[in-house]
Each structure stands twice: as C-alpha cells, then as structure tokens.
C-alpha positions in Angstrom: -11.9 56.8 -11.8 -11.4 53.1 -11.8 -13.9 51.7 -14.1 -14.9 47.4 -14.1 -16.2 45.5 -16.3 -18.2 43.5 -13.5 -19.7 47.0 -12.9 -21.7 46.4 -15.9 -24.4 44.4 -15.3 -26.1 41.6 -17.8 -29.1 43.7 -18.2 -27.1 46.3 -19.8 -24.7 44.1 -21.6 -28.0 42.6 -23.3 -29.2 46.4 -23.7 -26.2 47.5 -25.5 -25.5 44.9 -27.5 -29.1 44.9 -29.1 -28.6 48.4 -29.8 -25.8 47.6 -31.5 -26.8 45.0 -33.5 -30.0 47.5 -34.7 -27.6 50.5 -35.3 -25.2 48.1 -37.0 -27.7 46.5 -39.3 -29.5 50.1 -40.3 -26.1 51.8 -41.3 -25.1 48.8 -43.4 -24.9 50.0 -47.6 -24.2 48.2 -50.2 -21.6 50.4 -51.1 -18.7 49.1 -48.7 -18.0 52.6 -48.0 -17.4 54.0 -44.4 -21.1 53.2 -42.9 -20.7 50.0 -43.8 -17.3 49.3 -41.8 -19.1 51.5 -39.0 -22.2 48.3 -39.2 -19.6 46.3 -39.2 -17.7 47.1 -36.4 -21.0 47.4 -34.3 -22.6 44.3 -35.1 -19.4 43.2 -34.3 -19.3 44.5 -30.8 -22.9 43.8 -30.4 -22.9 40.2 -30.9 -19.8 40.8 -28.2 -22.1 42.4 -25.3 -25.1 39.9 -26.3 -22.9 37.1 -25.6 -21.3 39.1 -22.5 -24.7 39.5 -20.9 -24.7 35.7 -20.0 -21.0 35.4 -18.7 -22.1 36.5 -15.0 -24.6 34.0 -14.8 -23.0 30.9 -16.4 -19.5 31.3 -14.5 -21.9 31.5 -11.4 -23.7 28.5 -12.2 -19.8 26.6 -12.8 -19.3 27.6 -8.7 -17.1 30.4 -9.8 -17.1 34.1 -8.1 -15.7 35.6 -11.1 -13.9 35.3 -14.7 -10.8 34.4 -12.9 -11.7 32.2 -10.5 -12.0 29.1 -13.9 -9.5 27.2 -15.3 -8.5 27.7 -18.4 -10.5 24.6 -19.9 -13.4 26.1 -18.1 -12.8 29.7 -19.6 -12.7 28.1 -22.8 -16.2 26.0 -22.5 -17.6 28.8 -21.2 -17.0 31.1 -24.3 -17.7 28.6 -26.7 -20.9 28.6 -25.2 -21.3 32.4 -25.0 -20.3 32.8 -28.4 -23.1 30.5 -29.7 -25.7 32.0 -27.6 -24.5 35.3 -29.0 -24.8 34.3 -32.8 -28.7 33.1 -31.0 -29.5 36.2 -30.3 -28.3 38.0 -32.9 -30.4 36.3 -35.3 -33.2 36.6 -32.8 -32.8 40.7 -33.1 -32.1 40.3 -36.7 -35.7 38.5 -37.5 -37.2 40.9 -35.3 -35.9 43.7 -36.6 -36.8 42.3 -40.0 -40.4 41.5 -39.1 -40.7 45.2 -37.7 -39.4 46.3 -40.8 -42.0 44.6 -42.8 -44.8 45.8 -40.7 -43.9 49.3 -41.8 
C-alpha cells in the first residue's frame, strides 16, 4: 500500500493537529517524567499538522500544482509562513481550551 501525504487533506491535517495540541497540553505534568515528553512530542507534531493544513492552499495560490513544483526560495517563504500560522493557531486552541477549562 503506497500511502501520500497529498492523500491527506487540509481538513484533516487541521483535525489532527488540534487533537494533538489538546492531548498534548492535557498529558503535560509538572513532573518532566514520561507524560510530559509524550505532551511534548504531540504538541510538537500538532503545531506540525496545524501548520500543514494550509500548505495545499497557499502553494496553490503561488500557481504551483504541488510542494515540488516551488523553488527553493519559494519553499522557504512558504514555510516561514506556515510555521507562523501554526504557532496562530496553536495559541488559538490553547485559549480555547483554557476558556473551556474555566467554564468547568
């Protein structure tokens, strides 16, 4: 089974990586032990597919077909961008997680 990323499509990139971000942020202790690297490693990857949700679009919008299809100084822009949108939304999820938190 040949598996692609571009099989993935931005609605579940954005899907998994809040879910990621929530699981990350609830296993997070204070006590650096193993959840903690487990939070880590998912925020980690979470603020990866939030950002990832918004390549398809944006290399679109650059007249690109695909990833490969931008320069290098293109590919660069483009996750500079994505990688500021990502840290966006992870603070987006993070207040709203908060404020959910609160309400309980």
């Amino acid at each position: 089974m040949d598996v692609n990323v571009e099989d993935v499509s931005p609605a579940q990139r954005l899907g998994i990586g809040i879910a990621l971000v929530v699981v990350g942020s609830v296993l997070g202790q204070p006590n650096l032990g193993l959840e903690t690297r487990i939070s880590a490693f998912a925020t980690l990857f979470g603020i990866g597919f939030l950002g990832a949700a918004f390549e398809p679009p944006l290399t679109n919008a650059l007249g690109a077909r695909g990833w490969a299809d931008l320069s290098s100084v293109k590919q660069t822009g483009v996750l500079f961008v994505l990688a500021i949108v990502a840290i966006v939304l992870w603070l987006a999820v993070s207040l709203a997680q908060g404020a959910v938190w609160a309400l309980f």
